[in-house]
C-alpha positions in Angstrom: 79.9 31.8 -18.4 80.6 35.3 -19.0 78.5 37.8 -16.7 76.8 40.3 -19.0 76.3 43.7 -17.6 73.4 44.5 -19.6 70.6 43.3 -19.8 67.4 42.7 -22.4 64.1 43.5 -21.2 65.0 45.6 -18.3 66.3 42.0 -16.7 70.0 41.2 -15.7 71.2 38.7 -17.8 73.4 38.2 -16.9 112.4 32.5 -12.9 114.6 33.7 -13.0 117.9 31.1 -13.7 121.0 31.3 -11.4 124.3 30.4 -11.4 125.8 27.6 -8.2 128.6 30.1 -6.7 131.5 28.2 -6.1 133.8 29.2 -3.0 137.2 28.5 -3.6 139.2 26.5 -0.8 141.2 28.8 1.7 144.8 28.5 0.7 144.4 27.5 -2.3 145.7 28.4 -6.7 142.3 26.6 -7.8 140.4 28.9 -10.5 136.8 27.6 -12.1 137.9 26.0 -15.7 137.3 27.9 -18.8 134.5 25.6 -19.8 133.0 25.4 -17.1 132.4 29.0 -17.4 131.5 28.9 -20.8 128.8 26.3 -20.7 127.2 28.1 -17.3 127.3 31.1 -19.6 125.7 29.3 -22.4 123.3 27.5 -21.0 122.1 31.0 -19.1 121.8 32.6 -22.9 120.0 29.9 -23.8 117.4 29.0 -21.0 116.2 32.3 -20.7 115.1 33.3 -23.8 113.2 30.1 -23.7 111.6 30.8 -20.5 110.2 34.0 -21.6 109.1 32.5 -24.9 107.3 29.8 -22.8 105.2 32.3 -20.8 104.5 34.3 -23.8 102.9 31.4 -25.1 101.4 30.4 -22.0 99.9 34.0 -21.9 98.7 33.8 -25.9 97.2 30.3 -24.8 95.2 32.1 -22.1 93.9 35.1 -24.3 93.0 33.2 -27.2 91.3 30.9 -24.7 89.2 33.9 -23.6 88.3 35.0 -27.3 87.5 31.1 -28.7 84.8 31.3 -25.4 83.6 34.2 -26.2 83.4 34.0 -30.1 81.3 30.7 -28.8 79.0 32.1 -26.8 77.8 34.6 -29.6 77.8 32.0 -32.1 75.4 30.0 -30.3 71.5 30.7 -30.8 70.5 30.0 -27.1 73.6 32.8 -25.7 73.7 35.2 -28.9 73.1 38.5 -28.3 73.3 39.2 -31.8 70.2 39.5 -34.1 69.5 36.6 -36.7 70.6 38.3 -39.5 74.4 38.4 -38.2 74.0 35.5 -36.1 73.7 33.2 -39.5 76.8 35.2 -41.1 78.9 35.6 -37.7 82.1 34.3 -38.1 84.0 35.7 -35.0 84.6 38.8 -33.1 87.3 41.5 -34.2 90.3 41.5 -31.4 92.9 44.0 -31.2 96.4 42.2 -31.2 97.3 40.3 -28.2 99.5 42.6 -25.8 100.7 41.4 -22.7 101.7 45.5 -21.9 98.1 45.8 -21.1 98.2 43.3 -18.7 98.7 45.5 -15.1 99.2 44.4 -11.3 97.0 47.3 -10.1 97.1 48.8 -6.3 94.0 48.6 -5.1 91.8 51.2 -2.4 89.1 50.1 -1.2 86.6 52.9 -0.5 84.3 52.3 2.2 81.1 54.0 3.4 80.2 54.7 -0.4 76.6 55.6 -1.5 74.6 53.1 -3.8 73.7 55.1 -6.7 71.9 54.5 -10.0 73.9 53.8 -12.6 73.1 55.0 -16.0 72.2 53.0 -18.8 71.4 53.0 -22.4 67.4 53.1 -21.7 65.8 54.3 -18.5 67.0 51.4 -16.8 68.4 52.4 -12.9 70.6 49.7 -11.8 71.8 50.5 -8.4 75.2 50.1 -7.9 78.0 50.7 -5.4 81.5 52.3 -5.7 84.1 49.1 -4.2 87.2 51.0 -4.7 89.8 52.5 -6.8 92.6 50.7 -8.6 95.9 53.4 -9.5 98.6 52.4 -11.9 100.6 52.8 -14.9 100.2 52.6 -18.4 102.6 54.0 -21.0 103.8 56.5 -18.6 100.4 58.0 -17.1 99.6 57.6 -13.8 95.8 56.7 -14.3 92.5 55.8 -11.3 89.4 53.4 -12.6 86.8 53.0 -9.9 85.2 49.5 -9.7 81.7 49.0 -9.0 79.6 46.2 -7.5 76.0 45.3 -8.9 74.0 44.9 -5.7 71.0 43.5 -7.1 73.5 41.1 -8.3 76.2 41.0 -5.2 73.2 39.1 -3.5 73.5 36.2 -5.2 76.1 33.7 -4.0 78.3 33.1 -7.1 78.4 36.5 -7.9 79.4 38.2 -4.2 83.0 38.7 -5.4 81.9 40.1 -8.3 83.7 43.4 -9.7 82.5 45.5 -12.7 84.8 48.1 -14.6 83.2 50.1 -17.3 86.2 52.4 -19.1 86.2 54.3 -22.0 89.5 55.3 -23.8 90.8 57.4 -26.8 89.9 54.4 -29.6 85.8 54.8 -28.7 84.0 55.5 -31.6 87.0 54.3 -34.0 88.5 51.3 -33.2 86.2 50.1 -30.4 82.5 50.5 -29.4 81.8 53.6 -29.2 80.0 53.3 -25.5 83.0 51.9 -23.9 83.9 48.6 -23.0 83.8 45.9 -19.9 85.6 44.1 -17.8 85.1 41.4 -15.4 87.2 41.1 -12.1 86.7 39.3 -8.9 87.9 40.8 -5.4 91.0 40.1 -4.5 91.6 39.0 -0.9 95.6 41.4 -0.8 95.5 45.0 -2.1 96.5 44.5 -5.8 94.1 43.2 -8.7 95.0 42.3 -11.7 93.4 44.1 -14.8 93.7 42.8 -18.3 92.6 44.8 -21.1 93.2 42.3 -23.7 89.6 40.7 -21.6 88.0 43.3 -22.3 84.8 43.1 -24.2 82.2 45.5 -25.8 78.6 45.7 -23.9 75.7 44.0 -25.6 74.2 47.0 -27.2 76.8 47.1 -29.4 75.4 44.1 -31.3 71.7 44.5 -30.7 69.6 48.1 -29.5 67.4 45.7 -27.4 69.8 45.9 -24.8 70.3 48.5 -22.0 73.7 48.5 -20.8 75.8 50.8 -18.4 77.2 54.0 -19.8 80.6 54.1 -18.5 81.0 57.2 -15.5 83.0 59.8 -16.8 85.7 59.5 -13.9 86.7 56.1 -15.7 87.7 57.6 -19.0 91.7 57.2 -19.9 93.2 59.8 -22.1 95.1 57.2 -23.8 94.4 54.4 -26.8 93.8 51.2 -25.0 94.1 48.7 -28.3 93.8 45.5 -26.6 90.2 43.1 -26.2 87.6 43.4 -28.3 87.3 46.2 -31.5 83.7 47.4 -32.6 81.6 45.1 -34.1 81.8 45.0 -38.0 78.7 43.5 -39.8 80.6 41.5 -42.4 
């Protein structure tokens, strides 16, 4: 189940295809045959087109996995976040297109001797949270820095000690997407690269219902770019 960072009543609620090389015999007039050639050529415009078709389809698979879970979770009355009124009409949530560009191997710093601090929140909620570290990498040309925060209320809890939170806002807030930024969640790694996917990210759960107080992203993790991937704003069909 999905960890919520928010939380209702001031509670957490939680390869590449190669050729054989052949080496010809010393001494020797023998040359590879034409169709030989051909074919090896052949079969190497044809596997690997397929290849990469499989693993976009393995990828779509894995995304649309992500939203069917997600568009089941608010669907259902004992997880909805949503109020009764769009509960009974929901029918799913609005996703930006899947692109696999917003899928990043980020480098990731880990920042020790950090500060807990209280994290800001929709209501006067004070979470306190810790700054984990900094992930750096690139996205349509822009060298860009998101810090990632642990939850230490929640960090105590077994199944959730490798748990990372990014909050980011981007250039589609307030148009696109939620206006108060969106979520993701991420588990530490045990190497220095993470993996971020922004087609999982998802909208905090005040967008749907003002009994919520969620984090308000920090302004260090806004990206002066349009991230159109994961979830758009919630439309009350």
């Amino acid at each position: 189940m999905k960890i919520k960072e928010s939380s209702k009543n001031y509670l957490i609620t939680s390869p590449l295809v190669r050729g054989v090389r052949g080496v010809l015999a010393k001494n020797t007039n023998c040359r590879t045959p034409f169709k030989v050639l051909f074919f090896s050529f052949l079969m190497v415009t044809l596997v690997k087109p397929a290849l990469a078709q499989t693993e976009n389809s393995v990828y779509s698979n894995e995304i649309q996995k992500f939203q069917k879970e997600l568009n089941a979770e608010f669907a259902d009355k004992k997880e909805s976040c949503l109020l009764p009124k769009d509960r009974k009409k929901f029918k799913g949530l609005d996703y930006f297109p899947i692109n696999e560009n917003f899928r990043i191997v980020a480098k990731l710093i880990r920042t020790e001797n950090e500060v807990p601090f209280k994290m800001k929140t929709t209501t006067d909620r004070l979470p306190i949270y810790q700054k984990y570290g900094e992930i750096h990498f690139t996205l349509e040309g822009k060298q860009l820095v998101l810090s990632l925060y642990q939850n230490l209320q929640l960090s105590e809890k077994e199944e959730y000690k490798d748990y990372l939170f990014l909050a980011f806002t981007d250039l589609t807030n307030g148009n696109e997407s939620y206006g108060g930024g969106r979520f993701m969640d991420l588990k530490i790694p045990e190497g220095d690269t993470i993996i971020i996917d922004f087609n999982k990210s998802y909208n905090p759960l005040c967008a749907y219902n003002h009994s919520y107080s969620c984090p308000i992203p920090p302004k260090e993790n806004f990206l002066d770019l349009a991230i159109k991937a994961g979830v758009m704003a919630f439309q009350e069909h």
